[in-house]
DOTOR-659237 format. One record per residue (C-alpha): x negated, z, y negated; residue number from 1; residue in three letters. Coordinates in steps of 0.25 Angstrom, whole numbers. Example, Ala and Ser with C-alpha at 12.3 -4.5 7.8 and 13.67 -1.06 7.14 Angstrom:
// residues 2
+-------+-------+-------+-----+-----+
:    px :    pz :    py :   n : res :
+-------+-------+-------+-----+-----+
:   -49 :    31 :    18 :   1 : ALA :
:   -55 :    29 :     4 :   2 : SER :
+-------+-------+-------+-----+-----+
END
This chain:
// residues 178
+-------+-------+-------+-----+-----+
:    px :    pz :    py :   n : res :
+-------+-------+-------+-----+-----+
:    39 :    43 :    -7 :   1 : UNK :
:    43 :    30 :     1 :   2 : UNK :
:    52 :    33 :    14 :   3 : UNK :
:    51 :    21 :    24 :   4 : UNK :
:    56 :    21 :    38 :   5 : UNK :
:    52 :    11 :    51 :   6 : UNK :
:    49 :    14 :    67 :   7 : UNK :
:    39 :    24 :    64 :   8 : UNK :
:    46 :    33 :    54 :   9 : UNK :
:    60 :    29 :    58 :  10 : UNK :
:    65 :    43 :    50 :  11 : UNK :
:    56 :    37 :    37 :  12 : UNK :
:    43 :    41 :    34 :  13 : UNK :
:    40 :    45 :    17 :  14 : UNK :
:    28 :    40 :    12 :  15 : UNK :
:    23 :    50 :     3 :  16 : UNK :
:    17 :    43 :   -10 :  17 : UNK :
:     4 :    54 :   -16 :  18 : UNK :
:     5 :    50 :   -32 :  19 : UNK :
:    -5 :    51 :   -43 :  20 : UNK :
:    -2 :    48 :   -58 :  21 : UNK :
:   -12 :    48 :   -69 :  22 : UNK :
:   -11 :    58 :   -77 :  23 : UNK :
:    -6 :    56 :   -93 :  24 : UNK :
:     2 :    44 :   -98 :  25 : UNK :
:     3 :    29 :   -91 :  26 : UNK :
:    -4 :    19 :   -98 :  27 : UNK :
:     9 :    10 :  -104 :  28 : UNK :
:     9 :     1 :   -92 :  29 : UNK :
:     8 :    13 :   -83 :  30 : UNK :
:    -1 :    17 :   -72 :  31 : UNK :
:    -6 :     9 :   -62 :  32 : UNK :
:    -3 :    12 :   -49 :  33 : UNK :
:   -12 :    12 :   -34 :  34 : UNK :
:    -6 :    15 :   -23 :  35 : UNK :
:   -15 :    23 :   -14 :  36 : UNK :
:   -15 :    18 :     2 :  37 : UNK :
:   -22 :    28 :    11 :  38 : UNK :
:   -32 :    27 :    25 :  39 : UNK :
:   -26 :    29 :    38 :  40 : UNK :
:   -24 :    43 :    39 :  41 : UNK :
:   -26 :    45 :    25 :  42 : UNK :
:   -17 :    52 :    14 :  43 : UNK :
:   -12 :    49 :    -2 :  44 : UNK :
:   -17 :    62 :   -10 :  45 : UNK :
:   -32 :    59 :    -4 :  46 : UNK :
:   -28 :    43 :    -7 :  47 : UNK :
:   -25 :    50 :   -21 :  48 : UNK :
:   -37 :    58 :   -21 :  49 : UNK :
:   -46 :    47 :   -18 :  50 : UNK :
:   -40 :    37 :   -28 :  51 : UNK :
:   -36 :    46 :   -40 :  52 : UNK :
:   -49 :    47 :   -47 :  53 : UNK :
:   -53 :    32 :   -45 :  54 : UNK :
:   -38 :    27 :   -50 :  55 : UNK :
:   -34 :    38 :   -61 :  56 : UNK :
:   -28 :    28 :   -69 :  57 : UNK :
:   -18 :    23 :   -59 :  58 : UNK :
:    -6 :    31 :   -53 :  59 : UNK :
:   -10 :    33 :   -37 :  60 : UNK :
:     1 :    33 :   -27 :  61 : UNK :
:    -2 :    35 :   -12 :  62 : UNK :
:     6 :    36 :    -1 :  63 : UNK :
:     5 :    41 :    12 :  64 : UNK :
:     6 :    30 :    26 :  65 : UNK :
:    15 :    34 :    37 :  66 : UNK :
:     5 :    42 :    47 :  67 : UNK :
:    -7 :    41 :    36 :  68 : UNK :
:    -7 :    26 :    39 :  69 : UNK :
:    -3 :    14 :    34 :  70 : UNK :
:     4 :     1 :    40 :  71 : UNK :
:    -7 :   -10 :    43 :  72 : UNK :
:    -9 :   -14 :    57 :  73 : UNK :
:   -15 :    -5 :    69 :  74 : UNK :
:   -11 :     8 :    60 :  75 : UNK :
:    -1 :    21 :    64 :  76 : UNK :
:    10 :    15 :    54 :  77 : UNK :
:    20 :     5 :    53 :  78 : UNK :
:    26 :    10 :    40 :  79 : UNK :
:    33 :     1 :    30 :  80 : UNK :
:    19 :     5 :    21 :  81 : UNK :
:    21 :   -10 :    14 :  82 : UNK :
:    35 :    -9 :    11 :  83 : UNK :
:    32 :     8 :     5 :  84 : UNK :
:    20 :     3 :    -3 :  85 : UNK :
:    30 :    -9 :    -9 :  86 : UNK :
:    42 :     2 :   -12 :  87 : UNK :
:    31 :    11 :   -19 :  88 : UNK :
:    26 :     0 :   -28 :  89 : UNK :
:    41 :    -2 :   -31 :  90 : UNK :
:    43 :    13 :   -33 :  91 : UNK :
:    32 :    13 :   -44 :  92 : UNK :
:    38 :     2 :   -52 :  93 : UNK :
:    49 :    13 :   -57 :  94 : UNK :
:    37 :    21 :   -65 :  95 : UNK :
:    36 :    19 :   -78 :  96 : UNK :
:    21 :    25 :   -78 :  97 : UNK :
:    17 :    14 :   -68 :  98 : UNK :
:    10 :    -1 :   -70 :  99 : UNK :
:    18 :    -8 :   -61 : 100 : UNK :
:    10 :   -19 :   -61 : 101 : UNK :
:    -2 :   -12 :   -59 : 102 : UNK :
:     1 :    -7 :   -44 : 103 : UNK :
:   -10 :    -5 :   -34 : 104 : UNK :
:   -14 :    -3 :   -20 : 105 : UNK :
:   -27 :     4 :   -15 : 106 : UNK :
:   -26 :     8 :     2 : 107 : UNK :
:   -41 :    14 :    11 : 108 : UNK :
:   -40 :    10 :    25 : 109 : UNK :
:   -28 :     9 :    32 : 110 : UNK :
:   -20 :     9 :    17 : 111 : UNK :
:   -29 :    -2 :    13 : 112 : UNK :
:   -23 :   -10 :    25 : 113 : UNK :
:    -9 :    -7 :    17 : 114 : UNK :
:   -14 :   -11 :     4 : 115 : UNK :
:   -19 :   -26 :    11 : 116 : UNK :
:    -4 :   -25 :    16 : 117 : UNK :
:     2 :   -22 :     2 : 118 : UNK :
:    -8 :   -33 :    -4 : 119 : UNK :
:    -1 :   -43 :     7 : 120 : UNK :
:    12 :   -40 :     9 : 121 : UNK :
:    19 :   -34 :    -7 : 122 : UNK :
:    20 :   -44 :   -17 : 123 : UNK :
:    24 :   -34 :   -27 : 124 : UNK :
:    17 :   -37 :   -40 : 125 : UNK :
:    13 :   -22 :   -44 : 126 : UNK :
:     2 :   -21 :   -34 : 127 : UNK :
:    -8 :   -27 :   -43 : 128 : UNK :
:   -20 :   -23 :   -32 : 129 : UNK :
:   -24 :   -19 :   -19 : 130 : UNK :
:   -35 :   -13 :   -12 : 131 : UNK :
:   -37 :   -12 :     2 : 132 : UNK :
:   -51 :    -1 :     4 : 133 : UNK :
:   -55 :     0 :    18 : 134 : UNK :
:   -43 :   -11 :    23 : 135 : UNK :
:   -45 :   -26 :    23 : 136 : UNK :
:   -34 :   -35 :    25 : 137 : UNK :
:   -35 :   -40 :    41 : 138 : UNK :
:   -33 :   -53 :    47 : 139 : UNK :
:   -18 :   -49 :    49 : 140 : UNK :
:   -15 :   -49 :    36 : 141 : UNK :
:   -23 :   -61 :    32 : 142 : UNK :
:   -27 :   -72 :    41 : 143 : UNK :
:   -28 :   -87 :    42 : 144 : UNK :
:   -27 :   -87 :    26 : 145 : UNK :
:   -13 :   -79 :    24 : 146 : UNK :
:    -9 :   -66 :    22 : 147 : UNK :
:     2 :   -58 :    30 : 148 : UNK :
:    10 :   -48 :    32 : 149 : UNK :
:    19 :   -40 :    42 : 150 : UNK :
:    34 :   -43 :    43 : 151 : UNK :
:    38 :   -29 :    44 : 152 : UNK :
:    31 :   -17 :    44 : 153 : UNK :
:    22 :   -18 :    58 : 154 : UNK :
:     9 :   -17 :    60 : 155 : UNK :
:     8 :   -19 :    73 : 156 : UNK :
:    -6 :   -24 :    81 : 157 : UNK :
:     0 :   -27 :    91 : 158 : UNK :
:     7 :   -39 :    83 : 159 : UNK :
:     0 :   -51 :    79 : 160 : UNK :
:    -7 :   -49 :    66 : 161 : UNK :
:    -2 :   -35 :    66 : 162 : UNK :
:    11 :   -38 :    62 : 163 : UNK :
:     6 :   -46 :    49 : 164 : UNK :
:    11 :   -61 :    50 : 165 : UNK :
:    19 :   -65 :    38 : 166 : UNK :
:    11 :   -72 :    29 : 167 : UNK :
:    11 :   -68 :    16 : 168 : UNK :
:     6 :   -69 :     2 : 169 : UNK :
:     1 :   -58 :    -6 : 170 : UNK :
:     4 :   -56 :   -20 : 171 : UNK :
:    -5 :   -65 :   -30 : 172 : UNK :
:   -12 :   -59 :   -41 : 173 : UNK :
:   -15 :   -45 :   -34 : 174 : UNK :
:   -28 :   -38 :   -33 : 175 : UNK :
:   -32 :   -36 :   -19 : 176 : UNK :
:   -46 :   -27 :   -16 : 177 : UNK :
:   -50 :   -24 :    -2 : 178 : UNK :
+-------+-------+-------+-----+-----+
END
């Protein structure tokens, strides 16, 4: 579980993490890992469920969005999602059952919109591939040739471009499927 607090959840606001590990011994270089981004209003254990047969070989972690959602533009959060998701990656660097080089990311819906965030914004090398179902990356994020990024953690529609106007370069080398 990652604790985060900002003006929605100024007394903190846990997200729950749902985890699934293969079962028997880790190959020697560990287990991959894909972490599990759920729809709007969706939940991990059916995130779990949904993905457990199709990626038995990987560990699946999955955790739960402040108010069911995720933090992309027009949607209910504002939550620091980007900066839990890089913490959780962190985190899983400690396990010795874990290929920490072999880290990915798979989000439906509004959880695909986080992965294209995650795919822009974190540069950690772990996250080997992504994969946005249901979600392309919109012209906020990518426009008149560059990527960007917000400079906080807003959202906003209200702002121009949702809040995303730093330009930024996503790591080289990683795996991106939409």
């Amino acid at each position: 579980n990652i604790t985060k607090t900002w003006w929605q959840a100024p007394s903190g606001h846990t997200y729950t993490v749902a985890v699934r590990v293969p079962q028997g011994a880790a190959p020697s270089a560990g287990f991959p890992v894909c972490i599990l981004l759920h729809g709007n209003g969706g939940n991990p254990q059916q995130m779990i469920g949904q993905f457990n047969d199709l990626l038995s070989c990987h560990v699946l972690l999955a955790p739960l969005g402040y108010m069911n959602s995720w933090n992309i533009c027009s949607e209910n959060s504002d939550g620091p999602d980007v900066e839990m998701l890089g913490e959780l990656v962190l985190s899983l660097k400690n396990f010795t059952n874990i290929d920490t080089a072999k880290i990915r990311l798979l989000g439906i819906s509004n959880g695909g919109a986080l992965v294209n965030r995650m795919y822009i914004e974190n540069n950690d090398p772990a996250i080997d591939r992504t994969c946005a179902v249901v979600s392309q990356l919109h012209d906020n994020q990518f426009r008149s040739g560059s990527f960007f990024q917000t400079q906080g953690t807003s959202t906003d529609p209200s702002q121009n471009h949702c809040g995303y106007d730093l330009a930024v370069q996503p790591s080289a080398g990683r795996r991106y499927l939409s």
